[in-house]
N, C-alpha and C positions, 0 to 999 in steps of 0.2 A: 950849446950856449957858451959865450965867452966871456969865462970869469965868475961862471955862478952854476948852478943847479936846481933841479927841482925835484922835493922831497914827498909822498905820499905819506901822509900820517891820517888813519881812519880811526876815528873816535868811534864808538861806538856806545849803544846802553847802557852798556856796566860802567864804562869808564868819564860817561859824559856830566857826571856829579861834578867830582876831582877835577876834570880839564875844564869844567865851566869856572872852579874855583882857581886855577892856574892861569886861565886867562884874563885874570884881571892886571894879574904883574906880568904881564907878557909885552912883547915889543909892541907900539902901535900898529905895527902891517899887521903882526899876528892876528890881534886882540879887530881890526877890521877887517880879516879875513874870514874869521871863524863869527863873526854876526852876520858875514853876508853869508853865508856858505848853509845850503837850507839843509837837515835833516833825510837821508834821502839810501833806501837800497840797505838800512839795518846801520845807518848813523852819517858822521860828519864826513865827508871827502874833501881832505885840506891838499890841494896842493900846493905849495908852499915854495916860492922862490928864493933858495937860499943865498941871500947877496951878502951877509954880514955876519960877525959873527955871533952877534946878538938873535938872531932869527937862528942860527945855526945852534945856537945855546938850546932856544924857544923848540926847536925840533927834537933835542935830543931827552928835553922833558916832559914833550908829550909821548913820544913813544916810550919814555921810562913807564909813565901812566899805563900806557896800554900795557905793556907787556907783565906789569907786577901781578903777582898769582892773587887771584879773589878769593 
């Protein structure tokens, strides 16, 4: 792709509290990406086109979510 990227970030049950409450201040693409994006396979499967840096922002705070120790 030229000029952008595409990012896999899988929410999952533990994490899906916290990123439902992150995605209220999240970019628009995000915040309508992840309401269409059903439930599916043990949680969210975002793929997520990275065009900006705000989305780019939006990626590196859900995968902070994911990854913090429970």
């Amino acid at each position: 792709m030229d000029g952008y990227f595409i990012a896999l970030v899988v929410i999952g049950n533990k994490e899906l509290n916290e990123a439902e409450a992150y995605i209220l201040q999240a970019s628009p693409e995000i915040q309508a990406l992840f309401a269409k994006t059903p439930f599916a396979a043990g949680g969210r499967w975002l793929m997520i086109p990275v065009t900006s840096e705000r989305i780019l922002e939006d990626v590196k705070n859900l995968i902070q979510i994911r990854v913090q120790p429970k």
